[in-house]
Each structure stands twice: as structure tokens, then as C-alpha cells.
C-alpha positions as CSV (number, residue, x, y, z in Angstrom):
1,X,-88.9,98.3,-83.1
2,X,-91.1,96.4,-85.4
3,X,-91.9,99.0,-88.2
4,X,-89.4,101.4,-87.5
5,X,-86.1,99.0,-87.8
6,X,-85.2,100.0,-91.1
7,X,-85.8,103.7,-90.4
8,X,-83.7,103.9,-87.3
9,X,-81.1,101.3,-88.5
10,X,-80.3,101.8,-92.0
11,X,-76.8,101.7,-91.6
12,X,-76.6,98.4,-90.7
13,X,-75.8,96.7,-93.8
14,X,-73.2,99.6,-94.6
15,X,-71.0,99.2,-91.6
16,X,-71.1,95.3,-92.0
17,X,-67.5,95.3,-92.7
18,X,-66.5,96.7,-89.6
19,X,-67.9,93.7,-87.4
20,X,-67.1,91.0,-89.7
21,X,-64.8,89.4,-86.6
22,X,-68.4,89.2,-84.6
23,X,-68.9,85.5,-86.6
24,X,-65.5,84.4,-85.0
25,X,-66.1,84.7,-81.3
26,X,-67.6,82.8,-79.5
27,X,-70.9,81.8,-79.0
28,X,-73.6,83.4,-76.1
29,X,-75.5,81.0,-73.7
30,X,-78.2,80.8,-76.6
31,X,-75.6,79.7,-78.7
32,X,-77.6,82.7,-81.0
33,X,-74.9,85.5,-80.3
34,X,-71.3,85.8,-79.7
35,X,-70.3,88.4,-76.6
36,X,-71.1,91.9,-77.7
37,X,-67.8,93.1,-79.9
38,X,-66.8,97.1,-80.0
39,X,-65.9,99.2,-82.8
40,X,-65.7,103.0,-83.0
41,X,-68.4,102.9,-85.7
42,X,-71.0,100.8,-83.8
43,X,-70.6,102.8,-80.8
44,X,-71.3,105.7,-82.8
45,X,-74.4,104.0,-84.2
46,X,-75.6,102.7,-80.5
47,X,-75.1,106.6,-79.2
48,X,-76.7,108.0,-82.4
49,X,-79.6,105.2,-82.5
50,X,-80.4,106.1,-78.7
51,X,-80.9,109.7,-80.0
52,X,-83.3,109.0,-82.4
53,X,-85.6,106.8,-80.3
54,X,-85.7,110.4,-78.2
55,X,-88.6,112.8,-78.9
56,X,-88.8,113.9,-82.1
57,X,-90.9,117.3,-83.8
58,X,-92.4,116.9,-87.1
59,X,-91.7,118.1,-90.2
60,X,-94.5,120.7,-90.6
61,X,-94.7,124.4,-89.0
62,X,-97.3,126.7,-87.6
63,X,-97.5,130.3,-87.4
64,X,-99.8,132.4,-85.0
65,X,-100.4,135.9,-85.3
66,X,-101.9,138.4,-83.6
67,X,-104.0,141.4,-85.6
68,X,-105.6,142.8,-82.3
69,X,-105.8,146.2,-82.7
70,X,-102.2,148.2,-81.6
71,X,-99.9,145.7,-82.3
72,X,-99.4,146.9,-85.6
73,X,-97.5,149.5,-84.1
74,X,-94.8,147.2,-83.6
75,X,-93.9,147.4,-87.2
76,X,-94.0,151.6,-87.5
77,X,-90.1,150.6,-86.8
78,X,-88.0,149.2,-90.0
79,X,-86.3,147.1,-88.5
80,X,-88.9,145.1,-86.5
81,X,-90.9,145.0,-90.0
82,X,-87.8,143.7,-91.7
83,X,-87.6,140.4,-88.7
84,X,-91.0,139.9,-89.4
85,X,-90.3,139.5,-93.1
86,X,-87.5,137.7,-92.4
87,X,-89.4,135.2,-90.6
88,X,-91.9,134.7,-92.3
89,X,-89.8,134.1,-95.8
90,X,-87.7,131.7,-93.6
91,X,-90.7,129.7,-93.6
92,X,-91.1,129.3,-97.2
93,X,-90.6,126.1,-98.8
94,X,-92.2,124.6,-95.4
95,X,-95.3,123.0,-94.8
96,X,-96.8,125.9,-92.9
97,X,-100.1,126.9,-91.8
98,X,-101.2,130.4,-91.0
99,X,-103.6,131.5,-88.3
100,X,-104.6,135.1,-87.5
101,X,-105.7,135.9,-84.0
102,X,-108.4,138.3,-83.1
103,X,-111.9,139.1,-81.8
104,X,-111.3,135.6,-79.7
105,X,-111.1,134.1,-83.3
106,X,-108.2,131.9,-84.6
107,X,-108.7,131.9,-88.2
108,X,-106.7,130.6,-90.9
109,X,-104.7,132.5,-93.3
110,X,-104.0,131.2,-97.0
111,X,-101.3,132.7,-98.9
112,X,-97.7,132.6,-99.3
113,X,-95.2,134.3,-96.8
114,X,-95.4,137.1,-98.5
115,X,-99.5,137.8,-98.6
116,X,-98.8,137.4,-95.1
117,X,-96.1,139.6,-94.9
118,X,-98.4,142.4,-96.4
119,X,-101.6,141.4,-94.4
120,X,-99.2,141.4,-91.1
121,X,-98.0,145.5,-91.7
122,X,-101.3,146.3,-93.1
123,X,-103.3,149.0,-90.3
124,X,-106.4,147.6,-91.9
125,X,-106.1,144.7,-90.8
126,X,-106.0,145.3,-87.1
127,X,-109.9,146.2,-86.5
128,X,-110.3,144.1,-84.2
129,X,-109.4,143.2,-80.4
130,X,-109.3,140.2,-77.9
131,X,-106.7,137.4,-79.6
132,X,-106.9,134.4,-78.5
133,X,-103.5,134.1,-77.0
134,X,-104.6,131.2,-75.0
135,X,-106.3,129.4,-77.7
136,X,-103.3,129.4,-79.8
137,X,-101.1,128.3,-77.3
138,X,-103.5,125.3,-77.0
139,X,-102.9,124.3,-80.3
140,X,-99.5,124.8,-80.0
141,X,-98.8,122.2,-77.2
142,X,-101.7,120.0,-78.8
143,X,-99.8,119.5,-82.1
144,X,-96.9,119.3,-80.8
145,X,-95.4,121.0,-84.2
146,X,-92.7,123.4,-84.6
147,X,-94.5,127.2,-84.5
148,X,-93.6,130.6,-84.6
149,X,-96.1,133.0,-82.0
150,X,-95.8,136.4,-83.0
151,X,-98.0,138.4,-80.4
152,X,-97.9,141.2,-77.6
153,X,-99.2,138.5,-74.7
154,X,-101.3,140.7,-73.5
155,X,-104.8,139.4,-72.7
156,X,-108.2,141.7,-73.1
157,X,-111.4,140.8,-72.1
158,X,-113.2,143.9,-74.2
159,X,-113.2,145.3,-70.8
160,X,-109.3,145.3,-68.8
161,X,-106.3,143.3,-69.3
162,X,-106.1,140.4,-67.7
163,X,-103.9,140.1,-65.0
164,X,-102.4,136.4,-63.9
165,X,-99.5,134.3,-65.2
166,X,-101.8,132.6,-67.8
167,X,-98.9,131.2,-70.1
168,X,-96.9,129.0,-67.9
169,X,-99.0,125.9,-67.8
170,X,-98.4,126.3,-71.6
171,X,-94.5,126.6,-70.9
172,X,-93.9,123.5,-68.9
173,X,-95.8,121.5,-70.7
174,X,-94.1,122.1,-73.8
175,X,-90.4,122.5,-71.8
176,X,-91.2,119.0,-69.9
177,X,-90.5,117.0,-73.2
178,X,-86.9,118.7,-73.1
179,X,-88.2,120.8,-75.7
180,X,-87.4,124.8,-76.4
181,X,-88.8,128.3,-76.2
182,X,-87.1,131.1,-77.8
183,X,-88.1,134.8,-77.4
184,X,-87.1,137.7,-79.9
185,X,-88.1,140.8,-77.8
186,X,-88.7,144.2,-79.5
187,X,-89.8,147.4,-77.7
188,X,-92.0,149.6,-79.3
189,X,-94.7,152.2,-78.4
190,X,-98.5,152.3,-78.8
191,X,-100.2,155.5,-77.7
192,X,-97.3,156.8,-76.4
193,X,-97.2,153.6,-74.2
194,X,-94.1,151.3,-74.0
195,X,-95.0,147.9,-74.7
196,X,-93.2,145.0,-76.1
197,X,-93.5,142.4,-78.8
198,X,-92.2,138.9,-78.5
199,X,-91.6,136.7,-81.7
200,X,-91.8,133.2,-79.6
201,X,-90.3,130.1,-81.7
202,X,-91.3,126.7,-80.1
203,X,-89.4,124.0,-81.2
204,X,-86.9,121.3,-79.9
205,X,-85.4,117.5,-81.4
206,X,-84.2,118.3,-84.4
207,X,-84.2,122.0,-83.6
208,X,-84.8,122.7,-87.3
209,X,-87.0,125.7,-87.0
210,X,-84.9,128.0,-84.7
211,X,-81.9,126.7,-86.6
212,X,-83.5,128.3,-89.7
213,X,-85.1,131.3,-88.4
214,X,-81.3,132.1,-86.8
215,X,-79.5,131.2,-90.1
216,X,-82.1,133.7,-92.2
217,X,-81.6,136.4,-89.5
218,X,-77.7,136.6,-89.7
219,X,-76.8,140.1,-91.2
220,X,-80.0,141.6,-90.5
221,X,-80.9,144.6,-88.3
222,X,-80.4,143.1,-84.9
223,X,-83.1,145.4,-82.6
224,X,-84.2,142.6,-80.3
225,X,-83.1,141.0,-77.4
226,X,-82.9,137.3,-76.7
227,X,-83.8,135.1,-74.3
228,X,-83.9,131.1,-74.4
229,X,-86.5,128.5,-72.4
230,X,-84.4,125.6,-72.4
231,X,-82.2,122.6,-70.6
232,X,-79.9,122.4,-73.1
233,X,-78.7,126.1,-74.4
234,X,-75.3,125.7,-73.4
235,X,-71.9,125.7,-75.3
236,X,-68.9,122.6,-74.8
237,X,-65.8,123.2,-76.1
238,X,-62.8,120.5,-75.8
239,X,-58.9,121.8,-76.2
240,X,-57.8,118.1,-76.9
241,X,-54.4,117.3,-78.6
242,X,-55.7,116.2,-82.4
243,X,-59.2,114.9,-83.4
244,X,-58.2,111.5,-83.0
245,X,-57.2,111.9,-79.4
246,X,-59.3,113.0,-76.6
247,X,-59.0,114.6,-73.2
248,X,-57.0,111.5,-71.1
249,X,-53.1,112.2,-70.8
250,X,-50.5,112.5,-73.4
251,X,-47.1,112.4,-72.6
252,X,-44.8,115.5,-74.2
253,X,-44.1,113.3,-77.3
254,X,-48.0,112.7,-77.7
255,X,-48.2,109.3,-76.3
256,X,-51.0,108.2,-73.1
257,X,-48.8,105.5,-71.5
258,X,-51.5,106.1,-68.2
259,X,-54.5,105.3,-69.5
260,X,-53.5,103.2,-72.6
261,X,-56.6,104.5,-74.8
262,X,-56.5,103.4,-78.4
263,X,-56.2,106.7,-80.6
264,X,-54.8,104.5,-83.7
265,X,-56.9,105.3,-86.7
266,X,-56.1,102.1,-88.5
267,X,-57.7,100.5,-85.8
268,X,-61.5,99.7,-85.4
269,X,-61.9,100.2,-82.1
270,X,-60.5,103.5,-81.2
271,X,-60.7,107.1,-79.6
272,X,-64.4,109.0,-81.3
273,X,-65.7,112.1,-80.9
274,X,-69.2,112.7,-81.8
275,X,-70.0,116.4,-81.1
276,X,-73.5,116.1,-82.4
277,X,-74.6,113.6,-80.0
278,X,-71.9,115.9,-77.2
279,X,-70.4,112.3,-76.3
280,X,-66.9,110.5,-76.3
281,X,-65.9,107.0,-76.7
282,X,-63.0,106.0,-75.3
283,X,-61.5,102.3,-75.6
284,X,-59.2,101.6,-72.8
285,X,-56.4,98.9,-74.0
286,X,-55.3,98.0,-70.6
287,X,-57.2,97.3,-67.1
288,X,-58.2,100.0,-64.6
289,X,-55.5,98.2,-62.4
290,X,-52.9,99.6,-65.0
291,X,-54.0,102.9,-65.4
292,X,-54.5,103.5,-61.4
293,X,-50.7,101.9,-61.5
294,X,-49.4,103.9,-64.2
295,X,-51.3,107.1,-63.1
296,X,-49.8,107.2,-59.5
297,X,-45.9,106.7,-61.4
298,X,-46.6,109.6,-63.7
299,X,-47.7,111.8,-60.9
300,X,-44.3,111.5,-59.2
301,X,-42.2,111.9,-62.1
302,X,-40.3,114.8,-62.3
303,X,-42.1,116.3,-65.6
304,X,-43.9,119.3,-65.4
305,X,-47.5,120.1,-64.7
306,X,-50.2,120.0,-67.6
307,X,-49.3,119.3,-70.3
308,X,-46.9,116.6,-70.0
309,X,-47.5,115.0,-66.1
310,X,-51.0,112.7,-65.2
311,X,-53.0,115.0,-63.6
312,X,-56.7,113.6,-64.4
313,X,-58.2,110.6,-66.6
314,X,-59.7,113.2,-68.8
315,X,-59.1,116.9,-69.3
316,X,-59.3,120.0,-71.3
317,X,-63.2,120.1,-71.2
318,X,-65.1,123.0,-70.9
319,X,-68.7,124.6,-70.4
320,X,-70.5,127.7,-71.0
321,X,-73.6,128.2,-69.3
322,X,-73.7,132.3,-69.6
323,X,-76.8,132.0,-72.1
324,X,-78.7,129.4,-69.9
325,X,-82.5,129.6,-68.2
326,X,-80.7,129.2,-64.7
327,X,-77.9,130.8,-62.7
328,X,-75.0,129.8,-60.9
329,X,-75.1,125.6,-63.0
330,X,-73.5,123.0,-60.9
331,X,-72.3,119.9,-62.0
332,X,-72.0,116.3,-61.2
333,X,-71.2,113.0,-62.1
334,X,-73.4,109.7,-62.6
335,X,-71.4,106.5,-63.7
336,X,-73.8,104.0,-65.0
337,X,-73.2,100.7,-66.1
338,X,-74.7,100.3,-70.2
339,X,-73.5,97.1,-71.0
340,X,-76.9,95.4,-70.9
341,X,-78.1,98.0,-73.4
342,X,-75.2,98.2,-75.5
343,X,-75.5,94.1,-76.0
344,X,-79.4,94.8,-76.9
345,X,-78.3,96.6,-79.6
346,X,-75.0,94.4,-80.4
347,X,-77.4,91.4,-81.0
348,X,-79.9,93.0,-83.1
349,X,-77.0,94.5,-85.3
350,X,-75.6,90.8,-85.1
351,X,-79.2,89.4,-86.2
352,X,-79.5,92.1,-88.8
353,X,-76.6,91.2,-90.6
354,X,-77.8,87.7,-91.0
355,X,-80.5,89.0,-92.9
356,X,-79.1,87.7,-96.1
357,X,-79.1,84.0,-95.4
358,X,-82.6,84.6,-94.7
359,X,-85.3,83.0,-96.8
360,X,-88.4,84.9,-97.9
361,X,-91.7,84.1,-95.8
362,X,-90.0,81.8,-94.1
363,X,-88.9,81.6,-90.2
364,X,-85.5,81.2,-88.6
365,X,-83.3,81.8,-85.5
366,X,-83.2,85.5,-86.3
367,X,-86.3,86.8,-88.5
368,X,-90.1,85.7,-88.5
369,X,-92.0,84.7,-91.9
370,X,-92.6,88.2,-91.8
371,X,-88.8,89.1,-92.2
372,X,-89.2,91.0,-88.6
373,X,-86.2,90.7,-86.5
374,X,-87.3,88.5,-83.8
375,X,-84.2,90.9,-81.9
376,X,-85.1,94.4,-81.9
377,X,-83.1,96.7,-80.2
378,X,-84.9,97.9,-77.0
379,X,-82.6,100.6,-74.2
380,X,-82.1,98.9,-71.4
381,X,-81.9,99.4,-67.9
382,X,-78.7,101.0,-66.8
383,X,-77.8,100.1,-63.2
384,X,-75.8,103.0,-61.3
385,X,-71.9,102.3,-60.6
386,X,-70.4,104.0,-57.1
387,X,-67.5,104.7,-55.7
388,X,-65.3,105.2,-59.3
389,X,-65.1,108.6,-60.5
390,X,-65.6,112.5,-59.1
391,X,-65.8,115.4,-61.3
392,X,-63.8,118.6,-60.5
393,X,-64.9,121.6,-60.9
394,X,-61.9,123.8,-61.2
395,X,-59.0,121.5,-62.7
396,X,-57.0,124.6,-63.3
397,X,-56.9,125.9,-59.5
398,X,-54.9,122.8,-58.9
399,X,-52.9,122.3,-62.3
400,X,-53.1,125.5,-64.4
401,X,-54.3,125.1,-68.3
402,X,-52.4,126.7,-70.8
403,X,-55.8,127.5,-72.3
404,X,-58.9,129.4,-71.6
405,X,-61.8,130.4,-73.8
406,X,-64.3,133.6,-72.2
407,X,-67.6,132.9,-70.7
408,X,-66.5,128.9,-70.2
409,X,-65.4,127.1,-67.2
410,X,-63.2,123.5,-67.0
411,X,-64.0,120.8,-65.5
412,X,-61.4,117.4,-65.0
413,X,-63.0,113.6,-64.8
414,X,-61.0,111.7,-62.5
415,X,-60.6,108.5,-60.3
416,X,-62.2,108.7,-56.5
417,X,-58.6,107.0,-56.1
418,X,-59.8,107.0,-52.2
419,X,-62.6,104.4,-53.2
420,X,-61.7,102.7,-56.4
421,X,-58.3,100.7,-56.8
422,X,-59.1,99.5,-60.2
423,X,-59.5,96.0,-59.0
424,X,-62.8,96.0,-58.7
425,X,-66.6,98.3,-59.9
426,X,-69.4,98.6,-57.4
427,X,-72.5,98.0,-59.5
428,X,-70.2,96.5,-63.2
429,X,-67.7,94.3,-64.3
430,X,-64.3,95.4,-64.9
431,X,-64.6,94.5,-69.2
432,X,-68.1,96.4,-69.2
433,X,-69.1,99.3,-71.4
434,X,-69.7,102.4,-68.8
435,X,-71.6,105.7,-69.4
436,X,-70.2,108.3,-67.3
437,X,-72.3,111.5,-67.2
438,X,-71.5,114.7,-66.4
439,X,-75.2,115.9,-65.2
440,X,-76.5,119.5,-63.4
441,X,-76.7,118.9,-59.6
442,X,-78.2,122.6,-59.4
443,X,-79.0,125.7,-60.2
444,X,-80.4,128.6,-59.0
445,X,-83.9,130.6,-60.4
446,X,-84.1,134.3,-62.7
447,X,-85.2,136.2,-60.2
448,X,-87.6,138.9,-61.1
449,X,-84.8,141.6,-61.6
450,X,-83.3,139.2,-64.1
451,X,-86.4,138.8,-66.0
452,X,-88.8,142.0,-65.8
453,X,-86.3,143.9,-67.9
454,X,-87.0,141.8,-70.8
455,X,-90.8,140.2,-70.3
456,X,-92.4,143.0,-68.2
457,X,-93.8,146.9,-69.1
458,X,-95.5,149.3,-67.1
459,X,-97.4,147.5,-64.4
460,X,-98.2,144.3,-66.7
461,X,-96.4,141.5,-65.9
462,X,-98.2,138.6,-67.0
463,X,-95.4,137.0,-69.5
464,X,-92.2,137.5,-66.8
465,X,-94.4,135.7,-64.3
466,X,-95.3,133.1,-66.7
467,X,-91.5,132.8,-67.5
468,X,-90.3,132.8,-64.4
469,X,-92.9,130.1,-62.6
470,X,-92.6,128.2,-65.4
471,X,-88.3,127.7,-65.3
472,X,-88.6,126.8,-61.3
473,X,-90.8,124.3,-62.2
474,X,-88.8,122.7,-64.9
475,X,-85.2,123.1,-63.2
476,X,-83.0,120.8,-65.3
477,X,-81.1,118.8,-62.0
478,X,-79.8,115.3,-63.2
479,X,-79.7,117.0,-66.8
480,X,-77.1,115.0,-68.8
481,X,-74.9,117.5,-70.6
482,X,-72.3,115.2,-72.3
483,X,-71.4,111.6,-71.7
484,X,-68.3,110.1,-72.1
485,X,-68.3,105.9,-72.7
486,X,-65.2,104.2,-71.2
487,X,-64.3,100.6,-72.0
488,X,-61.4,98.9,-70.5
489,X,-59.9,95.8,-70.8
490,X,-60.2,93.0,-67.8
């Protein structure tokens, strides 16, 4: 972490009043540390930290567009010309560069957004044939930057069009980083001819680009279709009681006497939410023995079925996969045991907030003469955990919801109460901090008749090829879609 500390863990002096009990425990085996300590907010921090040492896109943009002759057409229609507009003042205030493509040339374009705007409708200024779709796409997964593509896809030689599936080495390169392709898909005609233009936005961790382009776009004509490369264009919805309490049991007068988690705001370690990072913390205040006890007593009692009876250790959770690269998502669940890691980044939170009793070019137990942490937070292996929970797929076959949004589909986390008793975890300790995952087991490929419709015209089929060799071999399985952290007491 050396160089980066302060970057990634700025917070650290401002949430030192929420582990001020750390200096009370008890020391570690170095006698350095005291046993990692929970709080809501660190947890938050730990989840949030982890996100950030994911891949991240820079700041700057790149646009790429193509002036071969006939594509101009494209604009003859108002509404196609006013999304290009759109766009391209969308990118304003951005470090962007410009590039045209033509006569196997990738030049670059000075101006503002709207020079290019007016160079981009301009007949003149399509003279030319042969873009360099491939060259630009180069660039593109070169960089590594955020870009816009604005082009047809259609490759000339000066002599035919270039028939193979050219673009989807481009694709899974640039969807293997867990990064996104999104397509805005406009028919039009040249010549009489029906072709197709495709307004391609790469971009993925922050998602800043397509989060722009979208927001500028609300209102406007709407004439294209959509389509999304991506493993993580999905929706989650939760139906829980109040945002301080989260999808494990509540009794009818709002009280979880089964699984005992603490939902007290007062309290530092308690019940969190983070939606951004789609994860839940929730601190158990009892043993797993007590909650297998008290769930198998409030399964008999004579209240009844949801809300007010124990029907699964969390509930009320929901997924929408309608809008996703695949077909027919399957889900699983992968328990992992994150305690190592979460103490990795306890003790250098712990270290960092001895930093004031530190002495300036000097060295002690915690810093170098440098003032480097000699503790910097590095993940951690996480070793599986068997044999404790199973995920179901259709919680309301069993015990009907009272709720149910369109397009989404509810799952249940619960107990394999054949395997696990609560006295005992098969790869953790009963006190340690677990990361349950709710992950894709499969899916099943677009087919051609899925994706020709929207990538394909007349006989030229280069981009639905492209599209759809590129998805089967990126298929998201073991894809974590939200994560739910469970500590219990022991």
C-alpha cells in the first residue's frame, strides 16, 4: 500500500472515535495489536476499501469517429443527429480527445464538442472510405480509458467488405477486466440499403462515462435500441422492514428473537446496508447454536407464515436479470471465511491511528523513518466454509411474499440445517467474520435469433458474431452479485 495509503484510507483519522475501545482489549501474540474489533463503520470501510483496490478507469475520455463515406446518412434522421449532439456535449468539461477515422487513417480532431458536432453532420466531410475500425479498437483496449465509438462496423478493403467476426478479440479483452460495452443502435438507410449505426460506450469501475451519457440522454428522442456487454447489468431490490433492519426475521411487533442481529442505531456495531458496494453487514448478538435453537421454536409456533413465523435466516431479496448479456441466470452460494483479511485491515487501521504518537523521521513499532505504515492493508486469502448455508431459489413457492416487484425474482439464504448444527464451521471458527456470496452458477448464451435483430443487416454479420462469440467466452459463472457478511458471537 505504500504510496497509496492515504489515498485509499483517508477516513481513517475520521472514524477514530468509533474504535476508541480497540486500546482496551487485549493484546495479539505480538503484543502489537489487540484481536480485530467490529463496528458498522469499519466494516463499511473494509467493504468500500476492497472496492477501490479493484480495477479502476481513468479520468480522461476518448472519442472515435467514423467519416467513411455513407455513414453520414445516419444523421439525415433528427433524432439520430440530436444523440449525437447529445453525446458529444455530454463530454464537455472532460478531458477528451477526438479522433476521425477514414482512408485507414485515425487522425486527431481539435475543437470543442460542438466543432465536432458540425464536422460529424457535415457531407463534406465523408470523402473518404476504409476507417480503421480495427485500429481504433486497438487504442481503445491499449489505453484502457473510457471512449465513446461512434461507427457502422463495417470493414472495407477499397475492394468488398470484409467478412469475419473481427471485433471480438477486442470485446473480451476489454469485458475480462469486468469492464462494460454498451451499444445505442440506430437504423437508418444508405442507398436505399438498411444498415445500422451503433454508438459503442466502453467504460466500467467507476462507470462514470455511461452514467453521464445516460443522465444527458433522459428526455431526449429515444430512436435507438439498447443492448449491454456486461457481468454486472442487473438490478437488486430488498423489501426489508426499515433501513436499519435487514432481511433475517422480525417478529409481528418488529423484534428478531431467532437470529438476535443487532439493528440498534445507538449501537456501533449494528445492522448496514451499503447498496453501492450491493453488500450487508449483519452482526449476530448470539451463537449460531441460538439461532438454529430459536429458529427450529419459531417454525412450530402457531403464527402465521411470512411475515411473522422463521422461515429463512435472510429474506425479502430480489434480482432482475431481464437486461442481462445471458439467459436463463442461476444462482448459488459460496461461504468464505474473511477473517484473516478483515484483521489485515483491522491492524493497519489500528497502526494508523497511532500515527500521532509518532515522531517525525524517526522509527517505531508501527511507522518507518519514513512515516510508512510498516502494516499496510493487503486482501487476504479467504478459505472456503462448507456445509452452512444453501440458497433458495423460489422462497415464495414455499412461504408466499406479500410482495413482488415485475421482471425480479426472490431468493431466501438459509441454514443447510441437514449439515450445520451451529456447533461447529467446516473451514472457520464459530466468532469469525464470514462472507457469504450469492454468485451465478450459470447461464445460458444469446443465440443468434436473440442477437441478429439488433447487430446484423442484410447478409453482414460481422458485429452479431463478434457479440455473440465474445459473451460465451466471457460467461460470468462464480460472478459475485451481492455479499452479505455475518458475524456471530461464540
Amino acid at each position: 500500500m505504500k504510496g497509496k495509503a492515504f489515498k485509499l484510507f483517508g477516513k481513517v483519522a475520521l472514524f477514530a472515535s468509533a474504535i476508541t475501545f480497540f486500546t482496551s482489549c487485549g493484546g495479539s501474540d505480538t503484543g502489537l495489536f489487540p484481536p480485530a474489533q467490529y463496528s458498522s463503520e469499519l466494516i463499511q470501510d473494509y467493504v468500500a476499501t476492497k472496492a477501490a483496490l479493484q480495477d479502476t478507469m481513468p479520468s480522461d475520455i476518448c472519442a472515435y469517429i467514423d467519416f467513411s463515406d455513407g455513414v453520414n446518412l445516419a444523421y439525415d434522421d433528427a433524432d439520430t443527429k440530436e444523440v449525437l449532439r447529445t453525446i458529444l456535449n455530454s463530454l464537455s468539461g472532460s478531458s477528451c480527445a477526438y479522433f476521425r477515422l477514414a482512408d485507414s487513417k485515425m487522425d486527431t480532431i481539435q475543437g470543442t464538442p460542438e466543432d465536432i458536432f458540425n464536422k460529424a453532420i457535415n457531407p463534406k466531410e465523408y470523402l473518404k472510405q476504409k476507417a480503421p475500425i480495427r485500429t481504433a479498437l486497438e487504442q481503445i483496449i491499449a489505453d484502457g480509458k473510457p471512449a465513446v465509438l461512434i461507427t457502422d462496423y463495417e470493414e472495407y478493403d477499397g475492394n468488398k467488405i470484409m467478412k469475419n467476426a473481427f471485433a471480438k478479440r477486442f470485446f473480451v479483452d476489454w469485458l475480462k477486466k469486468d469492464r462494460n460495452i454498451t451499444f445505442l443502435i440506430v437504423d437508418y438507410k444508405e442507398k436505399g440499403k438498411d444498415k445500422k449505426l451503433f454508438f459503442t460506450i466502453f467504460d466500467g469501475n467507476p462507470n462514470r462515462l455511461i452514467d453521464k451519457i445516460t443522465s444527458a440522454l433522459q428526455g431526449k428522442p429515444e430512436n435507438y435500441k439498447k443492448f449491454v456487454m456486461s457481468n454486472s447489468y442487473y438490478e437488486v431490490k430488498t423489501n426489508y422492514p426499515a433501513a436499519n433492519k435487514g432481511g433475517n426475521y422480525h417478529g409481528e411487533d418488529g423484534i428478531d428473537n431467532v437470529t438476535c442481529v443487532q439493528e440498534d442505531i445507538s449501537m456501533e456495531d449494528r445492522y448496514i446496508a451499503m447498496p453501492k458496494f450491493k453488500a450487508e453487514y449483519y452482526p449476530l448478538t448470539v451463537p449460531y447454536s441460538d439461532v438454529i435453537a430459536n429458529g427450529y421454536a419459531m417454525q412450530y409456533e402457531s403464527k402465521p407464515y411470512p411475515p411473522y413465523s422463521y422461515t429463512y435466516f435472510i429474506q425479502n431479496f430480489y434480482f432482475d436479470f431481464t437486461r442481462f448479456a445471458y439467459d436463463d441466470v442461476e444462482l448459488d452460494v459460496k461461504v468464505s471465511n474473511a477473517q484473516a483479511d478483515y484483521t489485515n485491515y483491522y491492524n493497519y487501521v489500528y497502526a494508523e491511528n497511532q500515527r500521532p504518537n509518532h515522531a517525525e523521521g524517526s522509527e517505531d513499532n508501527y511507522f518507518d523513518v519514513y512515516g510508512n505504515n510498516k502494516f499496510p492493508y493487503a486482501e487476504a486469502a479467504m478459505s472456503e466454509v462448507k456445509d452452512m448455508f444453501k440458497l433458495e431459489d423460489d422462497p415464495s413457492e414455499k412461504y408466499p411474499s406479500p410482495v413482488t416487484f415485475d421482471g425480479f425474482r426472490e431468493y431466501g439464504l438459509d441454514f443447510d440445517w441437514d449439515k450445520f448444527d451451529g456447533t461447529q464451521i467446516n473451514g472457520a471458527e464459530l466468532g469469525d467474520l464470514l462472507r457469504v456470496d450469492i454468485v451465478i452458477e450459470d447461464v445460458d448464451d444469446k443465440d443468434a435469433d436473440e442477437l441478429e435483430p439488433l447487430f446484423k443487416w442484410g447478409d453482414y454479420d460481422n458485429l452479431s458474431e463478434s457479440v455473440r462469440l465474445a459473451l460465451q467466452e466471457v460467461r460470468p459463472i462464480g460472478k459475485v452479485v451481492y455479499t452479505f457478511y455475518i458475524h456471530a458471537q461464540y
